[in-house]
C-alpha positions in Angstrom: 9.5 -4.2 -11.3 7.2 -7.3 -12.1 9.2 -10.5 -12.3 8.0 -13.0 -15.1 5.1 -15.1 -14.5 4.8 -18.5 -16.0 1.4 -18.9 -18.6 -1.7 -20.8 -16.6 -2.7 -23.7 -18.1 -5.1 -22.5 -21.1 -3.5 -19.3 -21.9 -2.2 -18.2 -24.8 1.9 -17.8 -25.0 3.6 -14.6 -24.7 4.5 -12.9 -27.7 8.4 -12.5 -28.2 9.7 -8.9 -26.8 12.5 -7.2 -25.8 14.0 -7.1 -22.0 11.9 -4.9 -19.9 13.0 -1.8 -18.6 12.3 -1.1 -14.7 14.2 0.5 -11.9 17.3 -0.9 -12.9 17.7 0.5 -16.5 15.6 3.8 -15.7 17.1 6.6 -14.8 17.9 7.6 -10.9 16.7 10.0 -9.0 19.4 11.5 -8.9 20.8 12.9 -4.8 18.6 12.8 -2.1 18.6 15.4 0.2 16.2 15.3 3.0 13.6 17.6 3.2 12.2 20.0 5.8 9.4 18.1 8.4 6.4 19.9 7.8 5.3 21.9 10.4 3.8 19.8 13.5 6.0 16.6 11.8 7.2 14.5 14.9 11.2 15.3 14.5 11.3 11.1 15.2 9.6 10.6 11.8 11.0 9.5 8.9 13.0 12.6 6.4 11.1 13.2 3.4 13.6 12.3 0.4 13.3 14.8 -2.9 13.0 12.8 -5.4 15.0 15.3 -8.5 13.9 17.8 -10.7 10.6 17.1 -13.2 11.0 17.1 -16.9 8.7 20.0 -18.7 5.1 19.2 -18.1 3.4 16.7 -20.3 -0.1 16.4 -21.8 -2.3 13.2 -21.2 -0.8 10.1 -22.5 -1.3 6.7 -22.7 1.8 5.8 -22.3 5.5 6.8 -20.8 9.3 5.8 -21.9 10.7 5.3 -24.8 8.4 2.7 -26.1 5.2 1.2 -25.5 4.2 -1.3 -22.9 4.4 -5.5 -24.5 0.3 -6.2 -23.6 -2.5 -4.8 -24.9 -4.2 -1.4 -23.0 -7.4 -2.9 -22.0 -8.3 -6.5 -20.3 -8.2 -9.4 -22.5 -9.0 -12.8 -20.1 -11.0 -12.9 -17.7 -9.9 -15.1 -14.5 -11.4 -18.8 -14.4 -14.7 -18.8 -11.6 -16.5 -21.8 -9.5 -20.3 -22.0 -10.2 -20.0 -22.6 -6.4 -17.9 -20.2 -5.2 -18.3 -16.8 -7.6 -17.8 -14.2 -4.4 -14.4 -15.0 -5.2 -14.6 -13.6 -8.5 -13.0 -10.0 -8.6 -13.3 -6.9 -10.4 -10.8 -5.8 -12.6 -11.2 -2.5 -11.4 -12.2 -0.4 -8.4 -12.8 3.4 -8.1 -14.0 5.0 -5.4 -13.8 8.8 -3.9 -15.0 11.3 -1.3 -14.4 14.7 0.3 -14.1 15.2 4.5 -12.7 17.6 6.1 -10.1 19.6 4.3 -9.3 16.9 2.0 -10.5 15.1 -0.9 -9.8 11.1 -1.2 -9.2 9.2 -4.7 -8.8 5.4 -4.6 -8.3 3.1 -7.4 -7.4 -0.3 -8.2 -6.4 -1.9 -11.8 -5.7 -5.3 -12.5 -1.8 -5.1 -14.1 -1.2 -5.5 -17.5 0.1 -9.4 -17.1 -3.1 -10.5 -15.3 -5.4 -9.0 -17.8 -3.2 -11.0 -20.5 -3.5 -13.9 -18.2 -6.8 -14.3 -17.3 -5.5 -14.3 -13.8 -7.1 -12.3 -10.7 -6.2 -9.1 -9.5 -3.9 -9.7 -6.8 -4.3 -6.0 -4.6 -7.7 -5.4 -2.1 -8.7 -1.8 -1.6 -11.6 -0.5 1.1 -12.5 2.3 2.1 -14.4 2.9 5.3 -16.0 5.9 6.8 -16.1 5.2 10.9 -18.7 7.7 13.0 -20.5 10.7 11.7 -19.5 14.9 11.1 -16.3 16.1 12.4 -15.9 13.0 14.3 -15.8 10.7 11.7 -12.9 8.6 11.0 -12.1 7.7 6.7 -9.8 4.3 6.6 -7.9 3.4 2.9 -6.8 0.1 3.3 -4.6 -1.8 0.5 -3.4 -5.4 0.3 -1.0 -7.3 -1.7 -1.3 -11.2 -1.8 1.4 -13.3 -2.5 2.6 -13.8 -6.1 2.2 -17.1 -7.2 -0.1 -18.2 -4.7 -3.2 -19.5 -5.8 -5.9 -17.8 -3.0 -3.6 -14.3 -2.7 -6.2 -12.2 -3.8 -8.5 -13.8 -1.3 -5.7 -13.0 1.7 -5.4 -9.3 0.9 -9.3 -9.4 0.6 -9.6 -10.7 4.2 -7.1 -8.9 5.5 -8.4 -5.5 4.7 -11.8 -6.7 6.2 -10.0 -7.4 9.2 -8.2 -4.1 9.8 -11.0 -2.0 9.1 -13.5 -4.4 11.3 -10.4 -3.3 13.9 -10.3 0.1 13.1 -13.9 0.6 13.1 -14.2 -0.6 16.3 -11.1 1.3 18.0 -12.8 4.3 15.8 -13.8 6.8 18.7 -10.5 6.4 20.8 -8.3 6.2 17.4 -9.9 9.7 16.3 -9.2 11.5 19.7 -5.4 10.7 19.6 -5.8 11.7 15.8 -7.1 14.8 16.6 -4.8 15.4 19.8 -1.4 14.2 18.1 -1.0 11.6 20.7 1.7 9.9 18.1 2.9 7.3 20.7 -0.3 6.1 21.4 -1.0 5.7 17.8 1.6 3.9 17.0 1.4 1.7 19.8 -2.7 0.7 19.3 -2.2 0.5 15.1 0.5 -2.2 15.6 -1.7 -4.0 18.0 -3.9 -3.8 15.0 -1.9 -4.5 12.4 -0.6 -8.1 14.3 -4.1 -9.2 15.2 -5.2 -8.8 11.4 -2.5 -10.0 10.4 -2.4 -13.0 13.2 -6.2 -14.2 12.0 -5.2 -14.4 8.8 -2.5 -16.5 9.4 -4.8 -18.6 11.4 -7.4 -18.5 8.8 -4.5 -20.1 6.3 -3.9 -22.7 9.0 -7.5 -23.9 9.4 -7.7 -24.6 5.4 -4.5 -26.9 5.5 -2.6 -23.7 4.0 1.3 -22.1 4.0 1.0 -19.5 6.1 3.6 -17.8 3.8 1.6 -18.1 0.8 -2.0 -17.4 2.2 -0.6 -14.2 3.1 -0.4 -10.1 2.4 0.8 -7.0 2.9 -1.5 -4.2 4.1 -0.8 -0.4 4.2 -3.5 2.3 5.4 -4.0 6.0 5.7 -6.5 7.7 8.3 -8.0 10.7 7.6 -10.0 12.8 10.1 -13.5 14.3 8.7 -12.6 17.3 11.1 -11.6 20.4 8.8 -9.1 21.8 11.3 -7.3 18.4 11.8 -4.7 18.2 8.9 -2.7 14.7 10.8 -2.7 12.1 8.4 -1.7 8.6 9.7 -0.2 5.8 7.8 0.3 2.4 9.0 1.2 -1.0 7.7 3.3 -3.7 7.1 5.1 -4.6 3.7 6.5 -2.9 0.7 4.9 -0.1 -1.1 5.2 3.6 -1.5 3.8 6.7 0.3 4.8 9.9 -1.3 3.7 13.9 -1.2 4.0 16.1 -4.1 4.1 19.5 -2.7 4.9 22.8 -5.3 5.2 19.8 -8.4 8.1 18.3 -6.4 7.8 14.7 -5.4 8.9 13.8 -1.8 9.4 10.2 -1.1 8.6 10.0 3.0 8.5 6.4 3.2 8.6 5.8 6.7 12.6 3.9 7.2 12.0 0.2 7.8 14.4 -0.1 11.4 14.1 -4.0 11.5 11.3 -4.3 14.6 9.2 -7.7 13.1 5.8 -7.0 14.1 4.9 -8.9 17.5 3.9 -12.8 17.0 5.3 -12.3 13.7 8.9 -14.0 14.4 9.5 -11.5 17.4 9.3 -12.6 21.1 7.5 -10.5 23.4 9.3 -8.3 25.7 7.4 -9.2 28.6 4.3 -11.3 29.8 0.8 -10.6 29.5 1.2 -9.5 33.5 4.3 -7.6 32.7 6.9 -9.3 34.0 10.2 -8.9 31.8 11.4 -12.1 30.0 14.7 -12.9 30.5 17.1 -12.3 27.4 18.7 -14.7 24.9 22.1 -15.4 26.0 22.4 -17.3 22.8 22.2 -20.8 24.3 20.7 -23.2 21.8 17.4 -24.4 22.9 15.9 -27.9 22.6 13.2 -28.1 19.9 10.1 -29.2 22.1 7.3 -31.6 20.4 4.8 -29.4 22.2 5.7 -25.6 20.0 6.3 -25.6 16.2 10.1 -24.4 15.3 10.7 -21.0 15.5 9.5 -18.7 12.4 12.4 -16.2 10.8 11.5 -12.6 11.5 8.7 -10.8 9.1 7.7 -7.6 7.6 8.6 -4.9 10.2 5.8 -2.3 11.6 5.7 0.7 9.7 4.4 4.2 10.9 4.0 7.5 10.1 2.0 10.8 11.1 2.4 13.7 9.0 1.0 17.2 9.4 0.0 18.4 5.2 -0.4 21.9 4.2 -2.8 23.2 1.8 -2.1 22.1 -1.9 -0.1 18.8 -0.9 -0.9 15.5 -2.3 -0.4 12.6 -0.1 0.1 9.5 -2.6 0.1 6.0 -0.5 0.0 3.1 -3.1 1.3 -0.6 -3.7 4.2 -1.6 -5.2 3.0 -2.3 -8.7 2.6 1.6 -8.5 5.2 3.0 -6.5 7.8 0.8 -8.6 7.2 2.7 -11.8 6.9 6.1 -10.3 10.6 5.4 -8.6 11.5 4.4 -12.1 10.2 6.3 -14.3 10.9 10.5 -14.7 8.7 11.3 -17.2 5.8 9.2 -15.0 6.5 11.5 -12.0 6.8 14.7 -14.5 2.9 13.8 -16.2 1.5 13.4 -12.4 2.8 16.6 -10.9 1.3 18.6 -13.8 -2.0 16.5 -13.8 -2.3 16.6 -10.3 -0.8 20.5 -9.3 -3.8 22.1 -10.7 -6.3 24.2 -8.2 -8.7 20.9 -7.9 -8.5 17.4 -7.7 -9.6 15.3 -10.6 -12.4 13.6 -10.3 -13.0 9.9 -10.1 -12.5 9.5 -14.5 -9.8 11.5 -14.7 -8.1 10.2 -11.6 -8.5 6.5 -13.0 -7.1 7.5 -16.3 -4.3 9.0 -14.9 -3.0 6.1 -12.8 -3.5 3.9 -15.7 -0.6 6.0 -17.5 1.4 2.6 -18.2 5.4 2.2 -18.9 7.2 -0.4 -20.2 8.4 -3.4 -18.0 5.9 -2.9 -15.4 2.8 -4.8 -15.2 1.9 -6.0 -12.1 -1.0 -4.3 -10.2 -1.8 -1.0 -9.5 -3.3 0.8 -6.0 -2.7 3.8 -5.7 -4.7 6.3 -2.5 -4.0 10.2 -3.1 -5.3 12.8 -0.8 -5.5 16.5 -2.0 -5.3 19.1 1.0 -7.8 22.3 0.1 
């Protein structure tokens, strides 16, 4: 649930409302019982969670809950800009689509309700990348969070999804082949290297303008998608909160993959061995020196997370930030309007799609990415 923000200097107070509802005062999902790996699932992957049983269908909304959302529906302030420096301006929303293989890809990202009221910039990135050409091409959905508060977040999760699809583009050919092959370990080993050398330069990048590391900084999640019709592996990767769901016969599944506590490499986390592979001998717990020549030791971060999934025809894969995934968990009827919006025999297209993540519910108004992937 979005936390309160303070008003920017300039903008007008918040009117006077009620306590917001979110995940606390919603109501649960009631038992989780894992569900059946789909077929070709590696048994090591995370259990798909159901997430209950779906209220009747609804017709299109603007709303959910029992009463409407505090701000207004549509943007009200835009963000300040620098005559000198207006590619930082951004959008307040991006919408963007295709269709490869045997799936078709929606993307969107809004600018939450509290930003828009703000004048504040949208804090999530979202790129999408096509890699190669035919059935060898490679589709990347990259989404970043910046830090709240922080004055340059949206410019952190801008680079950072740069970053990681410069990687992945370049590791396209090789990533594709183990995509195509199931090579899961090798995945999960060459994303993380990935993942930590994004995620490395842009902690660099923060040092280099006199920055906070911890403030000039994101969380990133990504799907692949292989343009080859017979593949049906999808891959996500990332590091950070956020939600990845399916919806398969109008049930939601959450298969977030479980977050085991593994910081990702140069991230608070000591190597296991040298770069010549010689083991490093363990902590024994003795306290060491601090040395004037290496900064203190950072707490661990974000762990790595991972998961390949095999989908079936009529799934939805759903991968999206946590201004999205927090009101889905939350909110029933939410979950019960995108099942029946989203079980039909196509995929909506980009219009519908935007409307339909823009469904809004009280208490939540942070930003919204949301990535879905319909199976043919």
């Amino acid at each position: 649930m979005s936390a309160a923000h303070p008003p920017a200097p300039g903008a007008p107070a918040l009117p006077d409302r009620p306590p917001p509802s979110g995940p606390t005062a919603a109501p649960a999902y009631g038992d989780w019982t894992p569900a059946a790996p789909a077929d070709g699932e590696s048994e090591d992957a995370s259990p798909a969670s159901r997430l209950g049983p779906l209220p009747p269908p609804l017709t299109s909304r603007a709303h959910v809950g029992t009463r409407p959302p505090t701000y207004d529906a549509e943007p009200t302030a835009l963000p300040a800009a620098d005559p000198d420096d207006l590619d930082a301006l951004v959008p307040d929303t991006v919408l963007d689509g295709a269709r490869y293989g045997a799936c078709t890809l929606r993307a969107v990202s809004v600018r939450g309700d509290s930003a828009r009221y703000r004048g504040e910039p949208r804090r999530d990135a979202l790129l999408t990348a096509r890699f190669g050409a035919g059935e060898r091409a490679l589709v990347l959905v990259a989404l970043a969070t910046g830090t709240r508060t922080a004055p340059g977040a949206h410019l952190a999760a801008a680079e950072v999804c740069r970053w990681i699809g410069a990687a992945v583009g370049r590791s396209h050919e090789r990533l594709t082949d183990d995509i195509r092959a199931a090579r899961r370990a090798d995945l999960k080993a060459g994303l993380h290297r990935l993942t930590d050398r994004s995620l490395g330069k842009l902690r660099a990048a923060a040092t280099e303008q006199g920055l906070d590391p911890d403030d000039y900084a994101a969380t990133l999640r990504c799907l692949l998608l292989s343009a080859d019709p017979g593949c049906r592996t999808r891959v996500f990767f990332g590091v950070g909160p956020g939600g990845l769901f399916r919806l398969r016969d109008r049930e939601w599944q959450d298969i977030e993959p479980e977050v085991k506590g593994e910081p990702v490499l140069g991230f608070g986390s000591a190597p296991h061995e040298t770069p010549d592979g010689d083991r490093l001998t363990m902590d024994l717990g003795i306290p060491t020196p601090p040395s004037p020549y290496e900064p203190a030791p950072e707490p661990p971060r974000e762990p790595f997370r991972f998961r390949t999934s095999v989908a079936r025809p009529g799934d939805v894969l759903l991968m999206c930030g946590t201004g999205f995934a927090e009101p889905l968990h939350g909110e029933p009827e939410l979950r019960a309007h995108l099942a029946d919006r989203w079980s039909g025999p196509e995929p909506p297209g980009l219009t519908a799609y935007l409307a339909d993540t823009q469904v809004r519910v009280k208490g939540y108004a942070d930003d919204r990415t949301a990535v879905a992937v319909w199976e043919a």
